[in-house]
LUMDO-736131 format. One line per field, with one value per residue (C-alpha): x, y, z. Coordinates in pm, 1 decimal, decimal comma, always signed. Each point is the difference from the previous one (the first is absolute). Last residue first. Example, Ala and Ser with C-alpha at 12.3 -4.5 7.8 and 13.67 -1.06 7.14 Angstrom:
LUMDO-736131
X <- c(+1367,0;-137,0) $
Y <- c(-106,0;-344,0) $
Z <- c(+714,0;+66,0) $
//
This chain:
LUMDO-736131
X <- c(-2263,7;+137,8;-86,8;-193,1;+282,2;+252,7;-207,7;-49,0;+343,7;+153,0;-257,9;+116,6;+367,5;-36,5;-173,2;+323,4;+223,5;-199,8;-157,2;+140,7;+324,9;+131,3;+179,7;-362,0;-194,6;+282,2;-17,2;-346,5;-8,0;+245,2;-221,4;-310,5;+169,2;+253,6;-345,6;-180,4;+314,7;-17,8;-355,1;+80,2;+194,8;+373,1;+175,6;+271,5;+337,7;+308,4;+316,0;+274,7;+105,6;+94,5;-82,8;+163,5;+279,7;+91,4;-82,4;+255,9;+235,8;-49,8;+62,5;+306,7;+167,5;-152,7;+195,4;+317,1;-12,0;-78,4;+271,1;+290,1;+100,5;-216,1;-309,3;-330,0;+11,4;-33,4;-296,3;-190,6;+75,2;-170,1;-267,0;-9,3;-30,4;-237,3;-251,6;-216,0;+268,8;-26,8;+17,0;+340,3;-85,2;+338,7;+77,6;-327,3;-231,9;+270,0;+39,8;-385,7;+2,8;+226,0;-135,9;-367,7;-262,5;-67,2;+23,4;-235,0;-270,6;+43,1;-29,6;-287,2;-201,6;+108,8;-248,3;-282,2;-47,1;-313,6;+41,2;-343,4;+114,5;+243,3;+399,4;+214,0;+321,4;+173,2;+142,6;+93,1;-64,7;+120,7;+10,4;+266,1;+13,8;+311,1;-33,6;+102,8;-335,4;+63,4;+44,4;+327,7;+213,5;-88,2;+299,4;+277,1;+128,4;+248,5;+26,1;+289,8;+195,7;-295,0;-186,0;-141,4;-128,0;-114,9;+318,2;+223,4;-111,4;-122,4;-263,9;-260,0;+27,3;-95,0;-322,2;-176,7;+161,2;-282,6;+116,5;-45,9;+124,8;+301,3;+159,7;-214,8;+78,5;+350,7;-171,0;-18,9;-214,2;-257,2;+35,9;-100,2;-293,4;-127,4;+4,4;-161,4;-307,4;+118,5;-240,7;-291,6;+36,0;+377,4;-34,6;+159,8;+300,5;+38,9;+171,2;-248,7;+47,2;-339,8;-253,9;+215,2;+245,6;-220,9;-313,6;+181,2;+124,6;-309,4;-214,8;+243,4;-11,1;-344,8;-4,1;+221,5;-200,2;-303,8;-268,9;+196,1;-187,1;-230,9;-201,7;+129,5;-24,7;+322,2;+90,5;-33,7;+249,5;+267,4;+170,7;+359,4;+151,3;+189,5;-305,1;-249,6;+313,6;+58,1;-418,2;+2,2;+276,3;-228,5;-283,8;+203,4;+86,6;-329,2;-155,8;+136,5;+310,3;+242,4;+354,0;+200,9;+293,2;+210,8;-51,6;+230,9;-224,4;+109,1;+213,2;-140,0;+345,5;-63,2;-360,2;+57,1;+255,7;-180,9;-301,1;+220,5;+101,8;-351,1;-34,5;+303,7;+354,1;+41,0;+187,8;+351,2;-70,8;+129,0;+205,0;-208,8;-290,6;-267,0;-242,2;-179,1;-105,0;-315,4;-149,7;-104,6;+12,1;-4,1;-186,1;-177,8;-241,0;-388,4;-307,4;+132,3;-302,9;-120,1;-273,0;-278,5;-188,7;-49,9;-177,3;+271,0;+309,8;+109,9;+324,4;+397,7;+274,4;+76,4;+131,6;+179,2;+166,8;+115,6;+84,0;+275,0;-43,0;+253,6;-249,7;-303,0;+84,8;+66,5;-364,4;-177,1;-173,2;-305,3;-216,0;+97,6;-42,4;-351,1;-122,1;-133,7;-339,4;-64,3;+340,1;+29,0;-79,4;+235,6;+223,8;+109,2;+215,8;+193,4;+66,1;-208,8;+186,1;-260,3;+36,1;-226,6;-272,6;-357,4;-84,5;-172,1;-286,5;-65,4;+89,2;+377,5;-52,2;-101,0;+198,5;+275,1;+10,8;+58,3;+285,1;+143,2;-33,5;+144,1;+275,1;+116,3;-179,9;+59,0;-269,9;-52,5;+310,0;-29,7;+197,7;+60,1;+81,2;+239,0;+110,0;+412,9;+21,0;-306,1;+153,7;+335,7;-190,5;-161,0;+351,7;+26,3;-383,9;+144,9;+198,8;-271,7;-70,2;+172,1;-25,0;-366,4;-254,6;-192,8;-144,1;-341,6;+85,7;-159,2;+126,3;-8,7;+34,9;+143,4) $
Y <- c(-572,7;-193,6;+3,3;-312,5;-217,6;+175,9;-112,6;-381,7;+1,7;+140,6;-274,0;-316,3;+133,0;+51,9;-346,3;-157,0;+165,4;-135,4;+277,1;+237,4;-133,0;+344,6;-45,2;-143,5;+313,1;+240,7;-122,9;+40,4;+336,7;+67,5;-114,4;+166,2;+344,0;-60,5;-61,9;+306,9;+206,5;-162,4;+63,2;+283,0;-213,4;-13,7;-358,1;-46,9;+35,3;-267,2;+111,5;-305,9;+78,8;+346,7;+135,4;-270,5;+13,3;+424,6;-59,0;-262,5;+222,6;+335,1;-205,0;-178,3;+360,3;+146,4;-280,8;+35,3;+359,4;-41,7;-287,2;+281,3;+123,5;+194,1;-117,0;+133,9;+282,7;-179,2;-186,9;+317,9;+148,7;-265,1;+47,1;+373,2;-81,5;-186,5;+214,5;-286,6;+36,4;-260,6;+163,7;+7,8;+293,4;+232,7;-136,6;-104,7;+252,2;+316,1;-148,6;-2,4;+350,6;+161,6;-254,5;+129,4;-203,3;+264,7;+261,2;-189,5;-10,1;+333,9;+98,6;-150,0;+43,1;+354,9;-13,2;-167,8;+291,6;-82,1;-351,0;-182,1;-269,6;-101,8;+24,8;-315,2;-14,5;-458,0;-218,1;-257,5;-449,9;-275,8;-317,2;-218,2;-311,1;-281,8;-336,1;-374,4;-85,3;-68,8;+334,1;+187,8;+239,5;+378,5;+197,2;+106,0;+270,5;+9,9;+72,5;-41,3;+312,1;+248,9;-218,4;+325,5;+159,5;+388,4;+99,2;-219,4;+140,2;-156,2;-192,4;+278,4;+80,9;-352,2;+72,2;+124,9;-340,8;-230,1;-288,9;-389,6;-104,8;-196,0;-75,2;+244,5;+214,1;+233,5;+305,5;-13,9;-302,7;+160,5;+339,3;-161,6;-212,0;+256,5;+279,8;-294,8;-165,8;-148,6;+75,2;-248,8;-273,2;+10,4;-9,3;-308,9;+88,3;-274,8;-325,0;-159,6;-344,5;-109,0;+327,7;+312,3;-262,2;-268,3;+182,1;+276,6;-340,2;-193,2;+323,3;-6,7;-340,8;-43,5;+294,5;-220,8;-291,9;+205,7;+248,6;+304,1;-43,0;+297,9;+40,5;+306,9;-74,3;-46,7;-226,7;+124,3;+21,7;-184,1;-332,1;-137,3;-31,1;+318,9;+193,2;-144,9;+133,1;+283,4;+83,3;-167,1;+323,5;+222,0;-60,8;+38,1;+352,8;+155,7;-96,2;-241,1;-91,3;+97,3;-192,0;-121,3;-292,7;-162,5;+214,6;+82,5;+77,3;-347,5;-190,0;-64,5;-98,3;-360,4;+75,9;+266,9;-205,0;-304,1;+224,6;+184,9;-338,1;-101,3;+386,2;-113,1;+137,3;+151,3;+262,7;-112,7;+55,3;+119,6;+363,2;+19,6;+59,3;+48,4;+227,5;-170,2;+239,0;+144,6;+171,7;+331,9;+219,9;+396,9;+315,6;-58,8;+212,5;-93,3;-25,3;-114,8;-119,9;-350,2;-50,8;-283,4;+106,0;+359,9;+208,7;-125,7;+137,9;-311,7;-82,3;+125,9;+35,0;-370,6;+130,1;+253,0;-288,5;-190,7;+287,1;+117,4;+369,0;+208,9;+33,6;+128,0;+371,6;-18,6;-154,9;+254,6;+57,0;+196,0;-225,9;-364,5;+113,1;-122,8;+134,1;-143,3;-82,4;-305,1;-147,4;-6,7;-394,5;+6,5;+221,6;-292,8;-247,5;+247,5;+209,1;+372,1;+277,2;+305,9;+327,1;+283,2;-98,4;+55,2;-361,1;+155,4;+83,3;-341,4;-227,8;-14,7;+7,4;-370,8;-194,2;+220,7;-46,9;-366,8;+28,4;+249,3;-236,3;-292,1;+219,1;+169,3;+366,7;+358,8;+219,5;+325,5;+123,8;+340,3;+123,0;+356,1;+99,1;+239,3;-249,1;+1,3;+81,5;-227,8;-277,3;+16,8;+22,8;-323,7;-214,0;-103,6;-134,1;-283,2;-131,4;-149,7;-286,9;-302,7;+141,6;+5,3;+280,2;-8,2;+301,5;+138,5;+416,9;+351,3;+205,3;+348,9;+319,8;+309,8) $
Z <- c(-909,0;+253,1;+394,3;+47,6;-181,3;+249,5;+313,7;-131,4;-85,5;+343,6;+162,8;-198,2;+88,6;+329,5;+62,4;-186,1;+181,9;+327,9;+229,4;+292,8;-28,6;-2,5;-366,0;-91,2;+109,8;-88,3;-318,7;-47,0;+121,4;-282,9;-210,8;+24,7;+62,3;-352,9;-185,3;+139,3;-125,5;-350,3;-65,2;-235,7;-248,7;-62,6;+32,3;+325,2;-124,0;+28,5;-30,9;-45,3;-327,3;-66,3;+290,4;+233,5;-236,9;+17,2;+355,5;+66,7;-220,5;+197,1;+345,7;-120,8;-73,1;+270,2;+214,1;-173,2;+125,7;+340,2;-1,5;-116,6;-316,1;-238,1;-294,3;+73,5;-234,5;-353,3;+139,1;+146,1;-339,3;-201,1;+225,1;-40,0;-345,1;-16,3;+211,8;+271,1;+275,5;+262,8;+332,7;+184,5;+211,3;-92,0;-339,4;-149,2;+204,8;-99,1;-401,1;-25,3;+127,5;-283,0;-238,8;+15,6;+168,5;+301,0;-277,0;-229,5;+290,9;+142,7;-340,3;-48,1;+347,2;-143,6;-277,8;+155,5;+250,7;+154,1;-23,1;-18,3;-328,4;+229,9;-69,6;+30,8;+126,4;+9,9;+204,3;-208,0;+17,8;+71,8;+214,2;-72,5;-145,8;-11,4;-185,4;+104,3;+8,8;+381,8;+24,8;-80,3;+266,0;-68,4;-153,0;+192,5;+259,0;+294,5;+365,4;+227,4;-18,1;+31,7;+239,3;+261,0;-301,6;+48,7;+168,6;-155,1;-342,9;-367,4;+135,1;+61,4;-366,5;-81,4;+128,7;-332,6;-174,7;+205,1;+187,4;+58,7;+354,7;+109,0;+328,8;+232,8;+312,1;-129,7;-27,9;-354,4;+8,7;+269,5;-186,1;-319,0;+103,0;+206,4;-221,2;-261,7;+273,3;+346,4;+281,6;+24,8;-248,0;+108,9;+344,7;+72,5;-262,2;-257,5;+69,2;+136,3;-164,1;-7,0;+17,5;-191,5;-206,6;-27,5;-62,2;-274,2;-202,2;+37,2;-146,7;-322,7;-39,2;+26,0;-278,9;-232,7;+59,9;-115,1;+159,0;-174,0;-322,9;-7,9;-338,4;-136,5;-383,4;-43,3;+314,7;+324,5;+405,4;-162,3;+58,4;-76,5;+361,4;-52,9;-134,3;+371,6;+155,6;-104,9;+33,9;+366,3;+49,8;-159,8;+204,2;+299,0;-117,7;-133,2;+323,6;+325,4;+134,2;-200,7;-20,2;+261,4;-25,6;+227,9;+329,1;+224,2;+348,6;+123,6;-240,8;-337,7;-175,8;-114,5;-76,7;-260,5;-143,3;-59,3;-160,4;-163,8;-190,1;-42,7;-152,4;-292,2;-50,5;+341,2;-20,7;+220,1;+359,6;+340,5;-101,2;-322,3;+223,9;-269,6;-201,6;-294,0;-274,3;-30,6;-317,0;+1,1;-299,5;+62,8;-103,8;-260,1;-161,8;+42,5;-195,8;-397,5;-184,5;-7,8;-278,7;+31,8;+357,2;-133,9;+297,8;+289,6;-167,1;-93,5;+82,7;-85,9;+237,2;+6,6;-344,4;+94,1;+202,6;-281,6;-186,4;+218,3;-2,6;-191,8;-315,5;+236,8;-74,5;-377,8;-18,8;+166,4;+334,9;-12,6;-299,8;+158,7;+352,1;+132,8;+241,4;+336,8;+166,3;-241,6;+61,8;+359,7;+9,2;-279,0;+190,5;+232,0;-170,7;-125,8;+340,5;+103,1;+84,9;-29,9;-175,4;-41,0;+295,9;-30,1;+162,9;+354,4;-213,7;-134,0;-289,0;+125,7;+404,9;+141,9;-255,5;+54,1;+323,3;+3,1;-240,9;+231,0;+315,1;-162,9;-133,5;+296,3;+32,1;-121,6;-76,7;-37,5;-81,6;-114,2;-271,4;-75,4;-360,1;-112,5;-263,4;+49,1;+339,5;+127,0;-228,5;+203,8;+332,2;-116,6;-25,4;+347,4;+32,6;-199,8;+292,5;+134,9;-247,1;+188,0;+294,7;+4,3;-164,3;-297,9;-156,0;-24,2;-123,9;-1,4;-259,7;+108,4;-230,9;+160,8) $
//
């Protein structure tokens, strides 16, 4: 019996896609072997240790759009084993965040990776004590009006991929960005000052947050801590929404509900984006089933199970269309899905904001979210942070 031998991602939020691999097992004869299965942080950081080396001769990895390009030169590329007729029910946009250079040829971006998902956080809130807040100054009233003890206003990641992201939102929905076209970072603006003043008075000033946020709260955390009934608001991921839909995994079932991301103080709304993604390195022994494990674990059949059952954002048309058509029923739970599929239909439409693609990204991300944390902590001024992140990221680019 063949093997494939697998790097996958592992969480809540992306568990319950080890349930359909017996079915692939039946139907290919082959034998997978999980080799590897860590949060996404630690996965990422793997992966940059393994692919290029002996311990990278995997058949299929789960690797994330803004990610693979720093992959991109150990991977292959797809264009010529996966045809057109199969990529039609993808949504284009995100086939296309698919696609970067392969590493060799720095002016051609070739399809790397098939989709799995499209993240985009929505804003999570206690329906039962608030209206959505309309703007984050409003929030920020709310989240200190109800702070009471060990109920926290607001929580959000503490530290990596996560807080960085969150500075990113806001940094968009103040009117900044982290480069211009030609990459030169322009984060150390009014818009970023904003950004860093917001996470300081919240985290620092108001203390709204959880103590031991830096510390102890990253997404599980986030999600369980707002789901079991300890935070006001919080921005989540789709892959969790699974976890929402029963008592017994959501201790605010009837008091909960979903919306888009208040506005900045531009009077816009960002939010950070991006897929998780399969990708097959260039070291696979058995290339050809890392692609069919691949296109199976992106097929409709399993898209619709991660859409319907885990709440992930599906990335096939049609089983987005379907997803839509499907949510409709009586009762609050069902009005609520119903809300919840259009806010994310308009975040990723308008609101989603995605980090550029080149293969100095993850270093970038590390530099700044540091940064953050430094100035969120009080540790240096906002404006000290700032002069530092863009001295470090200036250092780093190609």
């Amino acid at each position: 019996m063949k093997e494939l031998h697998l790097a996958l991602i592992g969480g809540p939020q992306y568990d319950g896609l080890l349930e359909r691999l017996p079915a692939f097992e039946q139907q290919t004869g082959y034998h997978l072997q999980i080799d590897v299965r860590l949060p996404h942080v630690e996965l990422n950081e793997r992966m940059a240790k393994d692919l290029g080396t002996d311990n990278g001769q995997y058949d299929l990895i789960s690797t994330h759009t803004k990610y693979c390009p720093s992959q991109a030169e150990h991977l292959r590329p797809l264009d010529e084993l996966v045809s057109a007729d199969e990529l039609n029910d993808f949504v284009p946009r995100v086939l296309e965040l698919c696609r970067c250079s392969d590493g060799i040829d720095q002016t051609q971006e070739r399809l790397m990776q098939l989709p799995r998902n499209f993240d985009a956080r929505l804003l999570f809130y206690r329906a039962d004590l608030i209206d959505a807040p309309k703007t984050w100054e409003e929030a920020a009233d709310q989240m200190r009006k109800y702070t009471r003890g060990e109920f926290y206003g607001f929580a959000f990641p503490g530290r990596h991929s996560g807080l960085f992201g969150t500075f990113y939102e806001l940094l968009g929905m103040a009117g900044g960005d982290l480069f211009d076209v030609d990459l030169h970072p322009i984060f150390n603006s009014a818009a970023g000052e904003w950004a860093l003043n917001f996470l300081y008075r919240v985290h620092t000033v108001d203390r709204v947050t959880p103590p031991d946020l830096i510390e102890n709260w990253y997404y599980d955390e986030i999600s369980g801590g707002f789901r079991a009934g300890d935070v006001l608001m919080v921005g989540d991921f789709p892959g969790f929404y699974g976890l929402y839909q029963s008592r017994e995994t959501c201790a605010v079932f009837d008091q909960f509900d979903v919306a888009v991301y208040p506005a900045g103080p531009a009077g816009i709304r960002k939010s950070y984006a991006g897929g998780h993604s399969f990708a097959i390195p260039k070291a696979a022994h058995e290339p050809e089933g890392g692609l069919a494990l691949a296109k199976y674990l992106t097929s409709p059949e399993v898209q619709w199970q991660e859409s319907n059952v885990g709440g992930h954002t599906p990335v096939r048309q049609s089983i987005f269309e379907k997803m839509k058509a499907t949510q409709s029923g009586q009762g609050a739970a069902s009005e609520r899905n119903v809300r919840r599929m259009t806010a994310l239909e308009e975040t990723i439409t308008e609101y989603a904001m995605v980090p550029p693609k080149f293969a100095q990204y993850p270093l970038i991300e590390d530099i700044l979210w540091s940064g953050v944390q430094e100035a969120m902590t009080g540790q240096c001024t906002v404006q000290e942070a700032l002069v530092s992140m863009e001295k470090k990221v200036q250092e780093v680019l190609p």
